[in-house]
DRENKETOR-147519 format. One record per residue (C-alpha): residue number from 1; x, y, z. Coordinates in pm, whole numbers, plus 32768, in hexadecimal, padded with zeros to 4 digits. Example, Ala and Ser with C-alpha at 12.3 -4.5 7.8 and 13.67 -1.06 7.14 Angstrom:
2
+-----+------+------+------+
:   n :    u :    v :    w :
+-----+------+------+------+
:   1 : 84CE : 7E3E : 830C :
:   2 : 8557 : 7F96 : 82CA :
+-----+------+------+------+
//
This chain:
192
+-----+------+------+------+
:   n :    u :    v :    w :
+-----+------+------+------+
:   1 : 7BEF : 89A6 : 7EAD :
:   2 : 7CD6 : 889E : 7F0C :
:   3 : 7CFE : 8743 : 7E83 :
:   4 : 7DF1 : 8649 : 7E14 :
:   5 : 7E2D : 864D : 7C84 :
:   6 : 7F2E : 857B : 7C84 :
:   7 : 7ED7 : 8459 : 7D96 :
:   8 : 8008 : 8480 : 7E3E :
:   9 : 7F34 : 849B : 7F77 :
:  10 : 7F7E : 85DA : 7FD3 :
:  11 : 7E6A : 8725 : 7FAA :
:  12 : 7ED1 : 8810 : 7E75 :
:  13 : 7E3D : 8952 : 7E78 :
:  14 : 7D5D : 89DF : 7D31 :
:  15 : 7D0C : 8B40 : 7D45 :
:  16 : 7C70 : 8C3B : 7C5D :
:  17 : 7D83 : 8D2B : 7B99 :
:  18 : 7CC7 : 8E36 : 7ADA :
:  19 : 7C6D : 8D7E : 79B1 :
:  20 : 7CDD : 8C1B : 79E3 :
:  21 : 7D04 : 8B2B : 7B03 :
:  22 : 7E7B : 8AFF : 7BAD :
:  23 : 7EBB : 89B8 : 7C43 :
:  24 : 7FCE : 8983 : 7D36 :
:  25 : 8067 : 886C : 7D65 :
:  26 : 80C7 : 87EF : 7EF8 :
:  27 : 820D : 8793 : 7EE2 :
:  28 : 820F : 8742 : 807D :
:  29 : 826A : 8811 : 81B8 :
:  30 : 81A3 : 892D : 8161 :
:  31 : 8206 : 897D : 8016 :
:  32 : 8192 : 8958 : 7EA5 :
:  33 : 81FD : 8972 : 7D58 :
:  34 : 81EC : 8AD8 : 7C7F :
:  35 : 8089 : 8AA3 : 7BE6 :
:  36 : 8029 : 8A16 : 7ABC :
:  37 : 7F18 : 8A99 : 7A01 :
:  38 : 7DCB : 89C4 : 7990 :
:  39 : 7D9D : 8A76 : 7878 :
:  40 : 7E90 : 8AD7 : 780E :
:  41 : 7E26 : 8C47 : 7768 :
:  42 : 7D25 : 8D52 : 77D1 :
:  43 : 7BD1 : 8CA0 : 77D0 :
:  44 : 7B56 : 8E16 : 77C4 :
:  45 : 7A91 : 8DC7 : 78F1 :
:  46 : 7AD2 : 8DAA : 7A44 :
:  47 : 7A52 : 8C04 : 7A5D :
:  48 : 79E2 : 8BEF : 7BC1 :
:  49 : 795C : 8B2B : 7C6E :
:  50 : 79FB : 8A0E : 7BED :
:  51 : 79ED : 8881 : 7C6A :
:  52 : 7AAE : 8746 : 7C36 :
:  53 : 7A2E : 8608 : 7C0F :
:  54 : 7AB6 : 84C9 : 7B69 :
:  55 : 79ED : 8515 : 7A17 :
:  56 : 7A64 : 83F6 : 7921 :
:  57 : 7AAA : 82EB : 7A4A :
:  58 : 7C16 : 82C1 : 79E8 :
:  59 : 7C3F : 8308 : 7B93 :
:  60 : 7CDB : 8442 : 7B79 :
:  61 : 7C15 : 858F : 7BC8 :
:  62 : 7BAF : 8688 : 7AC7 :
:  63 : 7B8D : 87FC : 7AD6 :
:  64 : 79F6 : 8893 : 7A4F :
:  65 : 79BE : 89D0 : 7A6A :
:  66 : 7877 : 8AB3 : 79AE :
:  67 : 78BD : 8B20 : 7831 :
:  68 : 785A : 8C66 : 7836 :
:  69 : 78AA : 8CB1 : 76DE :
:  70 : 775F : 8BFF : 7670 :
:  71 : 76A2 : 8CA0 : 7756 :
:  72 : 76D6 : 8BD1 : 78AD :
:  73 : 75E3 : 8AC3 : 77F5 :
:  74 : 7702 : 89DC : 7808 :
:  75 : 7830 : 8963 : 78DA :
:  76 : 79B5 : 891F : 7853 :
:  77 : 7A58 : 87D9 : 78C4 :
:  78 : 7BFA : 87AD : 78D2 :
:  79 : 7C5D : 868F : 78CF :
:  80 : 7D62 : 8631 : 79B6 :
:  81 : 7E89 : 8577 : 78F8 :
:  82 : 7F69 : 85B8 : 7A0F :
:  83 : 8036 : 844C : 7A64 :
:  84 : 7FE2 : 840E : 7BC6 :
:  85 : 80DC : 83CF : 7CD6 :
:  86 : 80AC : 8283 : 7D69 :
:  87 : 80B5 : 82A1 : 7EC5 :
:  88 : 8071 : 8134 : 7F79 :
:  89 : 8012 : 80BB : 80F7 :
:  90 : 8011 : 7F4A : 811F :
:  91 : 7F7F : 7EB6 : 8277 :
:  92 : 7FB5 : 7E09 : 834A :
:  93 : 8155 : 7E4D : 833C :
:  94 : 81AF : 7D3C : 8419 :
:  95 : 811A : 7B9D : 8449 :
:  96 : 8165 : 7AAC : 853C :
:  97 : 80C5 : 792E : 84CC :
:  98 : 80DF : 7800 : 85CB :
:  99 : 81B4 : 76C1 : 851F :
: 100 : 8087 : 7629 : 84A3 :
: 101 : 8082 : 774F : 839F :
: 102 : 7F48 : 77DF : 833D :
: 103 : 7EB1 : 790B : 8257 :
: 104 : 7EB4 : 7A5A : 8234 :
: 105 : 7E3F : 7B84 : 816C :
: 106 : 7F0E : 7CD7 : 8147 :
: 107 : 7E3D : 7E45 : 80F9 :
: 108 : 7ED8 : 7ECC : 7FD2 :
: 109 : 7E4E : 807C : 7FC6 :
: 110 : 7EE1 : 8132 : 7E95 :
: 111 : 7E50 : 81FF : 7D75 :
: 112 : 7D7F : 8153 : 7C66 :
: 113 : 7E90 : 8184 : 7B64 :
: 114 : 7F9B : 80F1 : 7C39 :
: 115 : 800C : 7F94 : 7C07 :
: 116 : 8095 : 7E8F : 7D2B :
: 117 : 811D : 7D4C : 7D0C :
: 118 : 817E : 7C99 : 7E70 :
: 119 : 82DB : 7BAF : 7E7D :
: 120 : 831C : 7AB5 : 7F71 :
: 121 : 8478 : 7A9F : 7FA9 :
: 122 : 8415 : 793F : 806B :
: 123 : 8390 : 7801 : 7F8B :
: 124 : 82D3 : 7798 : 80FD :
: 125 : 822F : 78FE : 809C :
: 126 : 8122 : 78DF : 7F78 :
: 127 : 8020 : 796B : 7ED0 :
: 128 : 7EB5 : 78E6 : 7ED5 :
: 129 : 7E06 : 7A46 : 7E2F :
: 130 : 7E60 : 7B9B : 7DCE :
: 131 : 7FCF : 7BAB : 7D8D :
: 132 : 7FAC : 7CA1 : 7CA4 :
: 133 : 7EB6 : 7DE6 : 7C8D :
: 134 : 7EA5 : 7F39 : 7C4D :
: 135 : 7DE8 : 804E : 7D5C :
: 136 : 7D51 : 7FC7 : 7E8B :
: 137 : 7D58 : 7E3E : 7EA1 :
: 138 : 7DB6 : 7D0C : 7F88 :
: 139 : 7EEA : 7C06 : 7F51 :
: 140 : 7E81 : 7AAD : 7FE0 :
: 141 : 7FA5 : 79B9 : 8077 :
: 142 : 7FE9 : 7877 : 8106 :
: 143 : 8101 : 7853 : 8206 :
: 144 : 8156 : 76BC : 821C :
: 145 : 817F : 7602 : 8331 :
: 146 : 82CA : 760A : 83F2 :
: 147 : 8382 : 7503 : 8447 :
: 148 : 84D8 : 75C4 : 84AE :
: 149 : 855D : 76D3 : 8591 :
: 150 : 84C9 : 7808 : 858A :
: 151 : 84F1 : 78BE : 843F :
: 152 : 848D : 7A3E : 83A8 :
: 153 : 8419 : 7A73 : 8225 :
: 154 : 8398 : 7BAB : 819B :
: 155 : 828A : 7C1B : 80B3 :
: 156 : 82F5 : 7D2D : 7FAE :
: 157 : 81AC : 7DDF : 7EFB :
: 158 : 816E : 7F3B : 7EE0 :
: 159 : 82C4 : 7FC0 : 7F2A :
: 160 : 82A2 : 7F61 : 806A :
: 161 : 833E : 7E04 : 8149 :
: 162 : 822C : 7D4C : 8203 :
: 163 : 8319 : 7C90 : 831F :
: 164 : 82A8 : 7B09 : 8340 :
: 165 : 8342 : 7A42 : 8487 :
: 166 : 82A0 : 78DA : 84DF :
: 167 : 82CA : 7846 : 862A :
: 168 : 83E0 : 770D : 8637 :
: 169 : 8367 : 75B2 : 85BA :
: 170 : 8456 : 74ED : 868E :
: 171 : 83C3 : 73E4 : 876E :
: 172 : 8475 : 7448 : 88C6 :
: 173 : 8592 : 7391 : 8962 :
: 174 : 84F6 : 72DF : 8A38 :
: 175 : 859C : 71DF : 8B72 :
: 176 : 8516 : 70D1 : 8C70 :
: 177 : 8568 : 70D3 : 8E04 :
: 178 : 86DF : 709E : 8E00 :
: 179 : 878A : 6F76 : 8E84 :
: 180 : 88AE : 6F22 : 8F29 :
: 181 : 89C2 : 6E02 : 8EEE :
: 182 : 8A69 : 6D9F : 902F :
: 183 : 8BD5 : 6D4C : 8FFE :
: 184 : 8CBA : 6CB7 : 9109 :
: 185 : 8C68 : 6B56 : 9115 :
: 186 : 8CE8 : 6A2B : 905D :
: 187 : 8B69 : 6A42 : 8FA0 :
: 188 : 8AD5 : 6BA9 : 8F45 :
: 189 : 8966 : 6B8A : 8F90 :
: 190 : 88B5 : 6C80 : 8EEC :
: 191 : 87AF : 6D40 : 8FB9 :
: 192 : 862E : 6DBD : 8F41 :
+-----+------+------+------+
//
């Protein structure tokens, strides 16, 4: 059976070992961890087939399997205690705003035991919602209006930099038809 105990996002393996269940843990590129036992000791039964399921809603999966010791009338439940790995994915990475600002929201997808909080390292960045969560969630922001040249902020939450640019501010230089001064004379006349 394969799922993830741990929520590091990636699949660990459970498998039946004579009298016990071995879980091994995916350590990445095709390898995992020696196993670790559910158990424990011997049950004195092989305990297939077994199931996870998130059996106290604490967001981490258990391990049931049948109690044949009382006669297969009932089922065994362990309780996973194992401290999950928070892995995070925050989108959208990167936001572009016109000068006349606006607002924004930022997906936030990590494990229900894992706590965010989301840092503007910008004061014309803020918070309107969210700024803080743990699992899945949404940070809500405000970028102000801009009144300057074009300038770049970021948004830190989740262990992960959100880039934030915002178009220029700046009124254009702008110039009328140009005119010419005629010089030469004993009076300059000046010409439209």
């Amino acid at each position: 059976m394969v799922a993830d105990l741990d929520g590091d996002g990636a699949p660990d393996l459970l498998v039946p070992d004579g009298q016990d269940i071995a879980v091994l843990r995916d350590i990445g590129s095709g390898y995992f961890d020696p196993p670790t036992f559910v158990n424990g000791a011997s049950l004195g039964y092989n305990p297939t087939p077994f199931a996870v399921a998130d059996m106290n809603s604490d967001g981490r999966l258990d391990i049931t399997a049948p109690n044949y010791a009382t006669g297969g009338n009932s089922f065994l439940i362990f309780i996973n205690q194992t401290p999950q790995a928070c892995k995070y994915a925050v989108k959208p990475v990167n936001i572009s705003f016109p000068s006349a600002g606006g607002t924004g929201k930022l997906n936030v997808t990590a494990a229900s035991s894992c706590t965010w909080t989301a840092v503007s390292n910008e004061p014309w960045i803020t918070f309107t919602g969210g700024a803080t969560g743990a699992g899945n969630g949404a940070v809500n922001y405000t970028v102000a209006a801009n009144t300057d040249v074009t300038r770049e902020g970021a948004i830190a939450v989740a262990e992960q930099s959100v880039a934030v640019t915002q178009a220029t501010g700046q009124v254009p230089l702008q110039f009328g038809a140009p005119t010419s001064i005629s010089l030469g004379s004993a009076t300059p006349s000046l010409v439209w």
